[in-house]
NUGU-99272 format. One line per 4 residues: number of its first residue (from 0); their letters; for each residue y negated, x, z of N, C-alpha, C, O, CB. Coordinates in steps of 0.02 Angstrom, whole numbers, m for minus. Each point is the difference from the previous one (the first is absolute). Last residue first. Glycine has a CB too. Layout:
<atoms>
NUM	a	Y,X,Z,Y,X,Z,Y,X,Z,Y,X,Z,Y,X,Z | ...
</atoms>
This chain:
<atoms>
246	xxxx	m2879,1726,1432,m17,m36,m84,m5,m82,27,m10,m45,m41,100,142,m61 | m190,121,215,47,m34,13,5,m43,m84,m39,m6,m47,18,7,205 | m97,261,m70,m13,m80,m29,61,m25,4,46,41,m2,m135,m28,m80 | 24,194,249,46,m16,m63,m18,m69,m28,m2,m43,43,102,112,3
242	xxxx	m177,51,147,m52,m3,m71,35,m25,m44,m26,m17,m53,m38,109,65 | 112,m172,246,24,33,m74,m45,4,m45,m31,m50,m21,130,12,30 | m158,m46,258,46,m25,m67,12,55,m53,m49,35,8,m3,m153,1 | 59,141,259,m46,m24,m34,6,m36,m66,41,m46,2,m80,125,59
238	xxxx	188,79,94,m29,m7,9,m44,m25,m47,m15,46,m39,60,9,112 | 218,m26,m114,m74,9,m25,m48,m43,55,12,m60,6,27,70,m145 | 230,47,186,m59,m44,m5,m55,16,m30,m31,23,48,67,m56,35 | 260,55,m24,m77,58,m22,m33,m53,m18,28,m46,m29,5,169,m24
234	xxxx	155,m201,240,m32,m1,m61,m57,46,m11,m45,13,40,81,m121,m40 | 80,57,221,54,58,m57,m40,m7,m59,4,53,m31,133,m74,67 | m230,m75,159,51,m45,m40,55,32,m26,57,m20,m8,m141,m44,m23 | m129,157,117,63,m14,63,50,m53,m27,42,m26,36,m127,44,72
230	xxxx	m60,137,m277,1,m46,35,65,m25,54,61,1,m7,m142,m15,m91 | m16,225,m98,67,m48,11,m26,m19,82,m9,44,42,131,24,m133 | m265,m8,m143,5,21,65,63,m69,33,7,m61,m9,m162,135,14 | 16,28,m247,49,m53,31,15,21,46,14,59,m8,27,m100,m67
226	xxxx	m232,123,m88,53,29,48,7,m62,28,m48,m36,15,23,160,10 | m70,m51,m268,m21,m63,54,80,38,36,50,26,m26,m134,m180,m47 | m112,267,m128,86,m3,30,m21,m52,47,m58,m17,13,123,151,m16 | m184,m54,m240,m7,m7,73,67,m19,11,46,m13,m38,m169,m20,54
222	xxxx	m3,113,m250,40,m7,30,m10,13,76,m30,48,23,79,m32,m130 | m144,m72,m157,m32,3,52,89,5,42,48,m29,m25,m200,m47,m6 | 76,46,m207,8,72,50,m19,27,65,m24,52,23,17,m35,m113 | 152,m245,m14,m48,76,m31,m30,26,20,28,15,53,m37,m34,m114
218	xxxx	153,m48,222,m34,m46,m36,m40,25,m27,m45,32,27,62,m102,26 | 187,122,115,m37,50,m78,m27,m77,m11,37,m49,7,60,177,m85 | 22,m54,339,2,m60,m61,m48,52,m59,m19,57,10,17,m208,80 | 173,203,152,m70,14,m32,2,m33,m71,51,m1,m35,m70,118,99
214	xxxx	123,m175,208,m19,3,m81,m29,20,m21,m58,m12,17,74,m38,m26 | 100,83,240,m71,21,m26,38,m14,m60,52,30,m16,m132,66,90 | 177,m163,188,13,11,m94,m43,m10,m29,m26,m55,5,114,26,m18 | m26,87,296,m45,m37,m47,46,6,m73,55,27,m7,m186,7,76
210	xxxx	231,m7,150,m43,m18,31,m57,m51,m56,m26,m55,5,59,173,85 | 203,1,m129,m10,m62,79,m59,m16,10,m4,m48,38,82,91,31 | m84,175,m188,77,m40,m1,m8,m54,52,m13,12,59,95,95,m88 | m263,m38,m105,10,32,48,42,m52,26,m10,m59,11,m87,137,m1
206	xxxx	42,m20,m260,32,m57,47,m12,66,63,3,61,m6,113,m165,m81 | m185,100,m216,m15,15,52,30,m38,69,m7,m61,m7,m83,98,m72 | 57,m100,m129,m17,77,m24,50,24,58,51,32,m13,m196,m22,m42 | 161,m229,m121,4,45,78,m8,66,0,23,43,m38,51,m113,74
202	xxxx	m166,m64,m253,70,21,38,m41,25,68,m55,23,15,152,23,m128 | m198,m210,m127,m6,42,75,61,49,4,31,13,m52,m87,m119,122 | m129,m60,m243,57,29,12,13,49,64,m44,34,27,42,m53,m147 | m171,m173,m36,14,44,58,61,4,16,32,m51,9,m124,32,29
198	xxxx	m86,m61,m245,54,2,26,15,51,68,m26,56,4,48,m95,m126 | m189,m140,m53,5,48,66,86,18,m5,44,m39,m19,m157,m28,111 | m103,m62,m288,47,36,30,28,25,62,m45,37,21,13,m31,m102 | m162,m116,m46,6,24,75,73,m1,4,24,m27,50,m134,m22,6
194	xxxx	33,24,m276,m56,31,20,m8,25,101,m37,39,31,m14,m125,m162 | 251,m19,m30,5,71,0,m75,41,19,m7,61,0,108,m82,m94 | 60,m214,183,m88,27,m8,7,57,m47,41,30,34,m92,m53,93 | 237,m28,m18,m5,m80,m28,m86,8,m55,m23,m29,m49,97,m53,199
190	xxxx	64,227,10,17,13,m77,m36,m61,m26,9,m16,m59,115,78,62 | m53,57,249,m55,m56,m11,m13,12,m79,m35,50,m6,m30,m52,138 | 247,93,72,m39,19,m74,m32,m57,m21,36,m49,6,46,130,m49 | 45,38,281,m13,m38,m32,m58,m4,m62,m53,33,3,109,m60,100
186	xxxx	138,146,100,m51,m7,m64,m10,m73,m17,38,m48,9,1,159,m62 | 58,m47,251,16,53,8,m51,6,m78,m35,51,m5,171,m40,97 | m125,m168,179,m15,13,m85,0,70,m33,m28,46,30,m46,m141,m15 | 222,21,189,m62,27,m11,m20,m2,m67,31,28,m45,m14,37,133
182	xxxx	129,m129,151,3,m4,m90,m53,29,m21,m40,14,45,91,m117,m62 | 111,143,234,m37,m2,m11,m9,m21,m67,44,16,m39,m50,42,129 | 197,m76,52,m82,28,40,m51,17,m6,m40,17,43,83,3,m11 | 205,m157,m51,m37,22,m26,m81,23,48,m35,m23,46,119,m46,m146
178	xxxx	213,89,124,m65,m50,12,m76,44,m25,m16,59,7,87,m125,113 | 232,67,m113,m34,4,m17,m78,m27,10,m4,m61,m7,110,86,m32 | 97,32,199,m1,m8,m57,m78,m18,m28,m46,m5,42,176,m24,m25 | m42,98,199,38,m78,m16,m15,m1,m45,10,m59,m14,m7,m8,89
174	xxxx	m64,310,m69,70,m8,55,29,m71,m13,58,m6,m18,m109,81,125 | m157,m14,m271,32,m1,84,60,m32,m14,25,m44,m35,m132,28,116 | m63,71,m279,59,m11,m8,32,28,86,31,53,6,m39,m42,m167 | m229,m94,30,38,42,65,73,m25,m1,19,m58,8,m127,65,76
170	xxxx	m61,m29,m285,36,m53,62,16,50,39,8,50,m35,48,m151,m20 | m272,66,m124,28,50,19,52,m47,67,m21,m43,39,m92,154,m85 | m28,m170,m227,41,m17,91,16,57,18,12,42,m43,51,m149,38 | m253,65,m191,71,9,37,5,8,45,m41,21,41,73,5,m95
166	xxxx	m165,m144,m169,21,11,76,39,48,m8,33,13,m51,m38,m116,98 | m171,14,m250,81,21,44,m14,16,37,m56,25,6,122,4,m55 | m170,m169,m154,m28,44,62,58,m2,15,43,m41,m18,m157,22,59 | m36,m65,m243,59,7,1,m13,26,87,m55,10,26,102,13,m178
162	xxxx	m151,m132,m83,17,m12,51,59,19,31,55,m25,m12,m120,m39,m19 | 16,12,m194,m62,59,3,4,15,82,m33,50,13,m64,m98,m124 | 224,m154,50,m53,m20,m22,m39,89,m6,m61,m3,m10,65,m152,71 | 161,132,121,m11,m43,m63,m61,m1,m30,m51,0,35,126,m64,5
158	xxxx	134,174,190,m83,m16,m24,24,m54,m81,53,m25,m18,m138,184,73 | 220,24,130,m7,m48,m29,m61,m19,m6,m45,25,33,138,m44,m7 | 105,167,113,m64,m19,m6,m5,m61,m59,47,m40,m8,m85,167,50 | 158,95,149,m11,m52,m58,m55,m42,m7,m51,2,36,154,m5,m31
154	xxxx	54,210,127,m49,m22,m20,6,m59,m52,47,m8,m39,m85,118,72 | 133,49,196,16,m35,m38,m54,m37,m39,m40,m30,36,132,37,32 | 9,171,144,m48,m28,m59,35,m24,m54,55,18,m22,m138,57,47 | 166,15,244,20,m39,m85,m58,m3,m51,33,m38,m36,48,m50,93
150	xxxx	m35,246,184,m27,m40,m26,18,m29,m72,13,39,m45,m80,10,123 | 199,63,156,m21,m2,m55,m41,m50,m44,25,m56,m2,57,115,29 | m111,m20,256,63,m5,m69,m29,9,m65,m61,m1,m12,131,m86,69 | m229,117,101,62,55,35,66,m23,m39,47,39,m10,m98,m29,147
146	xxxx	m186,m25,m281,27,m5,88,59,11,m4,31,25,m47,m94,m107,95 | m43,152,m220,m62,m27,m6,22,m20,73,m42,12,43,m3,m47,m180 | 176,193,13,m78,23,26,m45,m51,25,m58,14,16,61,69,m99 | 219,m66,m57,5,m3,80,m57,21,41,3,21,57,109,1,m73
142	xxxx	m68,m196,m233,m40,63,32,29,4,79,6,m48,38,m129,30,m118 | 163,m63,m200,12,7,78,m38,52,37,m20,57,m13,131,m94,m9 | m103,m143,m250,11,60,52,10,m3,66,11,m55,26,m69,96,m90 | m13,m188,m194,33,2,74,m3,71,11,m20,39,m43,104,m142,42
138	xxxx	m142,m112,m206,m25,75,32,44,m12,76,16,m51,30,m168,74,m95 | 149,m216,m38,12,18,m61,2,85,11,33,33,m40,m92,m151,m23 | 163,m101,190,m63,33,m14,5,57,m53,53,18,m27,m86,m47,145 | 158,m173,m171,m35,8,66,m46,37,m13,m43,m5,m44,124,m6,112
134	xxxx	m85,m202,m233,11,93,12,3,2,88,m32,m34,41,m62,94,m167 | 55,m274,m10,53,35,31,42,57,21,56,15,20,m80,m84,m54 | m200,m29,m32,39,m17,m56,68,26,14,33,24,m46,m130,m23,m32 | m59,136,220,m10,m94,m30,40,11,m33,27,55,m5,m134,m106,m5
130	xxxx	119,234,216,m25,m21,m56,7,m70,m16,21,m43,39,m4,148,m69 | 14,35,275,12,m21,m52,m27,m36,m59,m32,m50,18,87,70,54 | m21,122,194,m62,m10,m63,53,m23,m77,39,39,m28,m148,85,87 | 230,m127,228,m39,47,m58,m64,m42,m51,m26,m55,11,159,127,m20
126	xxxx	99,m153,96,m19,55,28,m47,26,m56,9,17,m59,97,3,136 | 99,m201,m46,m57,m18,5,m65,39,4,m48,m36,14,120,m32,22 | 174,71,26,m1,m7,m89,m68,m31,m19,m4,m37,m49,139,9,34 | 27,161,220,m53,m42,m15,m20,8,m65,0,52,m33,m32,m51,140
122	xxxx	236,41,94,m14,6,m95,m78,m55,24,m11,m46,39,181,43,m145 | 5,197,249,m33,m60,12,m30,m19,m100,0,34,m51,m44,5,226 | 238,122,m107,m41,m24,83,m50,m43,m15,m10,m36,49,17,144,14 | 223,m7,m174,m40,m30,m17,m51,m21,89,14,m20,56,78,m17,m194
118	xxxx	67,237,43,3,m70,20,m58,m12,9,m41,43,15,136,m52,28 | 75,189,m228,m81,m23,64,20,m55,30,51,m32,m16,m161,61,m51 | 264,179,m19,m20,m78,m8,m54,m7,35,m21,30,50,124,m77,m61 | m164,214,m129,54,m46,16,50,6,65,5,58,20,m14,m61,m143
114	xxxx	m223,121,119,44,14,m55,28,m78,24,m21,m35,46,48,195,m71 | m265,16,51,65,m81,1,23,13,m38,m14,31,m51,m19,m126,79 | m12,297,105,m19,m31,m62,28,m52,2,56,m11,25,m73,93,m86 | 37,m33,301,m16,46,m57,m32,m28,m48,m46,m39,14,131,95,5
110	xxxx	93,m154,159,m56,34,m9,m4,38,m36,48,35,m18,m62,m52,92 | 116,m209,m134,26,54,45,m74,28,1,m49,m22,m31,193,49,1 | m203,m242,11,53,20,m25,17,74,23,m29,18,51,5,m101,m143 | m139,m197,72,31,74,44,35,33,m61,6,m21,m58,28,m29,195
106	xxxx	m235,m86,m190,87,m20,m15,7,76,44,m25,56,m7,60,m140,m148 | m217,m144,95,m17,66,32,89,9,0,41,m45,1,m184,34,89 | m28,m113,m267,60,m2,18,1,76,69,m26,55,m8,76,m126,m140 | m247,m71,m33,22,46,61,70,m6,30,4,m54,30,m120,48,m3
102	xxxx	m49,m91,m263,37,m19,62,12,96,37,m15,56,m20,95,m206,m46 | m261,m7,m89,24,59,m2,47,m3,58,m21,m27,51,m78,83,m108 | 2,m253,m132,42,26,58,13,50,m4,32,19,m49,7,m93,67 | m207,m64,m207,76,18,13,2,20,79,m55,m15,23,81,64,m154
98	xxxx	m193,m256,30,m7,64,11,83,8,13,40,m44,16,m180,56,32 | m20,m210,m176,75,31,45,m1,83,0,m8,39,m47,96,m149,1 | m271,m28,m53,19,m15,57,44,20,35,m1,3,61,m36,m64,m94 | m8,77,m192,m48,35,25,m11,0,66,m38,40,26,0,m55,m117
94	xxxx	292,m34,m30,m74,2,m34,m50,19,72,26,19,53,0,m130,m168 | 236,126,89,m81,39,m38,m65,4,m22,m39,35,m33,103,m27,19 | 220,m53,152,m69,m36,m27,m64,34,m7,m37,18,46,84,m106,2 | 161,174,29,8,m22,m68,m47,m27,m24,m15,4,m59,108,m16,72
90	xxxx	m137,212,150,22,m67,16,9,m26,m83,m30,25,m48,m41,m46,184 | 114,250,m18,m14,m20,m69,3,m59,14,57,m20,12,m20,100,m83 | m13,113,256,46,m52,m47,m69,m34,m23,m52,1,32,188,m29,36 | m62,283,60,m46,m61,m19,5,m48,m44,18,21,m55,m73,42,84
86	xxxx	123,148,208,27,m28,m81,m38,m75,m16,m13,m44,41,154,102,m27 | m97,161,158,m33,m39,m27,31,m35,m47,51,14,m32,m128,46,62 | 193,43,180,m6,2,m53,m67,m54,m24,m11,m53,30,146,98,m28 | m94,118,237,m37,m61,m40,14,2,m74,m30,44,m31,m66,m42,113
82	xxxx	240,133,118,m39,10,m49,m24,m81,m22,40,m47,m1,24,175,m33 | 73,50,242,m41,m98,m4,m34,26,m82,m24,56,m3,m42,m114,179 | 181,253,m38,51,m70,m5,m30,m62,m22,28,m55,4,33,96,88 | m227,159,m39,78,42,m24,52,m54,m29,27,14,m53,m34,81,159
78	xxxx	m232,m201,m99,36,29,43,64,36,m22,38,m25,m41,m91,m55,105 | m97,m54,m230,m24,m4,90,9,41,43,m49,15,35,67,m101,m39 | m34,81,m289,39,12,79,m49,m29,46,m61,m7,m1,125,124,m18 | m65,m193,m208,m44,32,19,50,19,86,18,m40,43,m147,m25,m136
74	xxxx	182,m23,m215,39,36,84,m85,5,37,m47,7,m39,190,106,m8 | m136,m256,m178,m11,61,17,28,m16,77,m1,m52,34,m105,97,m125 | 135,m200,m94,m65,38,m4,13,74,16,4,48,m39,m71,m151,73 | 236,m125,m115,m35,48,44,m48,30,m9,m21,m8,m57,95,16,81
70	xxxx	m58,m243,m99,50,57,m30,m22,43,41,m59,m7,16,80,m11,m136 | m21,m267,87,m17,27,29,41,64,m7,61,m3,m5,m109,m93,56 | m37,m153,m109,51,67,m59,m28,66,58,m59,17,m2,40,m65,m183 | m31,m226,249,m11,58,m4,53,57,m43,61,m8,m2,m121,m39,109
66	xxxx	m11,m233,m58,46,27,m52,m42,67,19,m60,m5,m12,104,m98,m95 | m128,m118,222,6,36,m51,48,44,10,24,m3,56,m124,m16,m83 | 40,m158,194,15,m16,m71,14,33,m67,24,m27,m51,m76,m34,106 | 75,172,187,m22,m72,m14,m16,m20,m53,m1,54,m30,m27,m52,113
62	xxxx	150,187,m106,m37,18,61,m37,m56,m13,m29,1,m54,28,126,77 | 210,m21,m143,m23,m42,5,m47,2,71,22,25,52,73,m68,m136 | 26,239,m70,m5,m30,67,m50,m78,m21,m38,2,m49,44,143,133 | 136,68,m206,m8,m57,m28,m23,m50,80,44,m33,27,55,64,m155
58	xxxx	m53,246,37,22,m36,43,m60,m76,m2,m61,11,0,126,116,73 | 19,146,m192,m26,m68,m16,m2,m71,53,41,m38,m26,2,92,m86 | 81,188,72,m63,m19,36,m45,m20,m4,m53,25,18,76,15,3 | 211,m70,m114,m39,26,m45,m69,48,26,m32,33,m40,84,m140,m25
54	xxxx	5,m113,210,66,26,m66,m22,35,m34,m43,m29,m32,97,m52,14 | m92,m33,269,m17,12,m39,46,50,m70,52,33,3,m145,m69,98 | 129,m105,127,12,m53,m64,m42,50,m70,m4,m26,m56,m4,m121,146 | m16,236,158,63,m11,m20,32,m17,m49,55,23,m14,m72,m32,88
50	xxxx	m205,120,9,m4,m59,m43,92,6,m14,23,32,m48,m181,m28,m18 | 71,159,199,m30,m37,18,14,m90,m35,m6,m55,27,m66,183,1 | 221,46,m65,7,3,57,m55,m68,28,17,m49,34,26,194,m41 | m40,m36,m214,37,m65,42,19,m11,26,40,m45,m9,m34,27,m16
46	xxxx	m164,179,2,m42,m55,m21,55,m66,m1,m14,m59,13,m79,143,m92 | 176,143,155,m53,m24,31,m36,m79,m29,m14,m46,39,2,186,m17 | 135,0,m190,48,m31,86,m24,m33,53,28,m50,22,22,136,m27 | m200,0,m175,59,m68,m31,48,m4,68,11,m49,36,4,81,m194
42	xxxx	m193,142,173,m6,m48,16,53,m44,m33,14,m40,44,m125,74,m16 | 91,194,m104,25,m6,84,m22,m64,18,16,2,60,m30,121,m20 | m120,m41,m230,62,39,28,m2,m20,54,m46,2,42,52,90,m96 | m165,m245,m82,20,52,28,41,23,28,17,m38,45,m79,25,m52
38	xxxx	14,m149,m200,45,0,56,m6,52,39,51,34,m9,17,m90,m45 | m252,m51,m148,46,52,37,41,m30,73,m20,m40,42,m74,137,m93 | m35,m254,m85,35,28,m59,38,68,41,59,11,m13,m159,m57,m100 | m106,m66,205,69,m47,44,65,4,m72,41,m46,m6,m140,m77,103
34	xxxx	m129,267,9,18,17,m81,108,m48,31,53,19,24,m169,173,m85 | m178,m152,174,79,m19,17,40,m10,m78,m28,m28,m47,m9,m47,177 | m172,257,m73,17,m75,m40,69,0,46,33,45,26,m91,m46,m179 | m44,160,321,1,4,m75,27,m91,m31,21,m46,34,20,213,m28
30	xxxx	m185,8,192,9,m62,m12,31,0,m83,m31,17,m50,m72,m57,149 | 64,242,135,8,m36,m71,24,m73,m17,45,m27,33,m24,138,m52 | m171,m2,219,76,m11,m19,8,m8,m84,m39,m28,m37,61,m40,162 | m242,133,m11,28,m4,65,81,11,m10,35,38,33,m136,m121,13
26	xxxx	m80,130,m261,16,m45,35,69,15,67,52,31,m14,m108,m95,m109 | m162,187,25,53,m11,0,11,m45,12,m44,m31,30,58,100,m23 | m238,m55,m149,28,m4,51,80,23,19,30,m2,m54,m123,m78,42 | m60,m4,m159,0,68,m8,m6,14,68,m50,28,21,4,m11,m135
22	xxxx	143,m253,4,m75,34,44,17,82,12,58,14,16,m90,m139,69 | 177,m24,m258,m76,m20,m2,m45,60,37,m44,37,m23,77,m175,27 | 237,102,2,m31,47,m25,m80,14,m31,m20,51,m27,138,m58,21 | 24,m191,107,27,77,31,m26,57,m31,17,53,26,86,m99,m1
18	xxxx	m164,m193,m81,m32,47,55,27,41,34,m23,23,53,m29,m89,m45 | 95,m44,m216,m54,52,7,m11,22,54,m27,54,11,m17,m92,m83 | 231,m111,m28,18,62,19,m81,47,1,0,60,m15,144,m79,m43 | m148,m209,m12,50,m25,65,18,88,10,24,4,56,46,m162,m91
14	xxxx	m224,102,m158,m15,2,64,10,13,59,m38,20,45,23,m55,m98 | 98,m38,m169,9,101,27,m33,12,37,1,59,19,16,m7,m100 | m25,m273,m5,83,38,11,3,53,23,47,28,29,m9,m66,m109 | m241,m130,45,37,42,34,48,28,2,12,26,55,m54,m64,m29
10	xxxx	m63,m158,m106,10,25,m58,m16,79,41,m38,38,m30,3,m151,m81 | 114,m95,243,m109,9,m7,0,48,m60,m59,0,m16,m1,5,165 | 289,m55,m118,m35,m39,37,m56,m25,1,m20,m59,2,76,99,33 | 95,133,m148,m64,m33,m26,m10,m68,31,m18,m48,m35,28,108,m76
6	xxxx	206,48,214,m25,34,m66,m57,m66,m40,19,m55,m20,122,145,2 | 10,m6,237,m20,m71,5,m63,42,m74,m43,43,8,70,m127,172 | 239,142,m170,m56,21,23,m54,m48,3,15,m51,m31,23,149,m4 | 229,m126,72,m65,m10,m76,m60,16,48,m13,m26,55,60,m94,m154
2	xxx	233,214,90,m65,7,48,m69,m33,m41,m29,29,m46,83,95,106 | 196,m99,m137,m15,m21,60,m58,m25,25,m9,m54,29,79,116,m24 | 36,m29,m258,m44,32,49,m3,m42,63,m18,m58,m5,m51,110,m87
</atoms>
């Protein structure tokens, strides 16, 4: 198996897939598990294109002292000729400190559907929301709703002890490449107590393209939203602090 899920951290495992389906809400995009056991159609040419030395679409990168296993993800177009391959590597080291790598490869190619040959336009191997014990991230999707390039999400997380909480990133995938614009707490579960218990779970509901991004969160039965507003920086921002608990 490729892919180690970050499994009873805080005695969570099935935590890491609630908040796409928790708030009786839509959500804005779909967000699904990253599953690093499938090869999606049409990326192996593409993926060694990006990763030259890779075998199998398996590709073996070193990134300052550690050891990445890195396997495709997913296509997100840019343009009739420009597509963003994803793809996310597995750091060798596992314990509670080392987190894995979501990378970005940007790759021309004729117009239309990508196809072969590609070329290669820029690589970043650094991108996004990522997990412990050497997971990347563990949840993902896209959105062309949130600004004028395509958006990345990306989630992860971590905790201990009954202790747990996740992020996610959102990158703008522009024209010089990738940059992030926003994070946002996405759950978190408090287990340690069973007399004060908490858990809170969310998804995107909601984007006025360029301008805001509305969360709506579930904390038993109570549910409220927080709007992120994009700043002369390019970054979505929460005005004030977060009902969300921090771990």
């Amino acid at each position: 198996m490729r892919y180690r899920n970050i499994t009873l951290i805080c005695g969570l495992a099935t935590f890491l897939t609630v908040p796409a389906v928790a708030v009786s809400a839509h959500p804005l995009f779909e967000i699904t598990a990253v599953n690093r056991d499938v090869v999606p159609a049409g990326v192996p040419a593409a993926f060694e294109v990006a990763f030259p030395k890779a075998a199998r679409s398996e590709a073996k990168v070193t990134v300052g002292s550690d050891n990445f296993l890195f396997v495709p993800l997913a296509f997100i177009p840019l343009s009739d000729t420009r597509v963003a391959l994803v793809s996310t590597g597995a750091n060798e080291c596992t314990s509670q400190a080392c987190s894995g790598l979501n990378a970005v490869h940007y790759l021309d190619h004729d117009a239309g559907e990508p196809r072969y040959p590609y070329t290669s336009q820029g690589e970043w191997l650094n991108v996004g929301m990522t997990g412990v014990v050497g997971n990347p991230a563990d949840s993902w999707g896209w959105s062309a709703d949130i600004a004028d390039a395509p958006v990345l999400y990306t989630e992860g997380g971590g905790g201990g002890q009954g202790l747990f909480c996740s992020f996610g990133v959102l990158t703008e995938l522009g024209a010089s490449g990738p940059v992030e614009i926003a994070r946002i707490p996405v759950a978190f579960s408090d287990a340690r107590d069973e007399a004060t218990a908490k858990e809170v779970t969310s998804m995107i509901t909601a984007a006025e393209k360029g301008k805001s991004i509305t969360v709506s969160y579930k904390s038993g039965s109570e549910n409220f939203q927080e709007v992120y507003k994009r700043g002369a920086d390019g970054r979505f921002t929460l005005e004030g602090q977060s009902r969300v608990p921090s771990c």
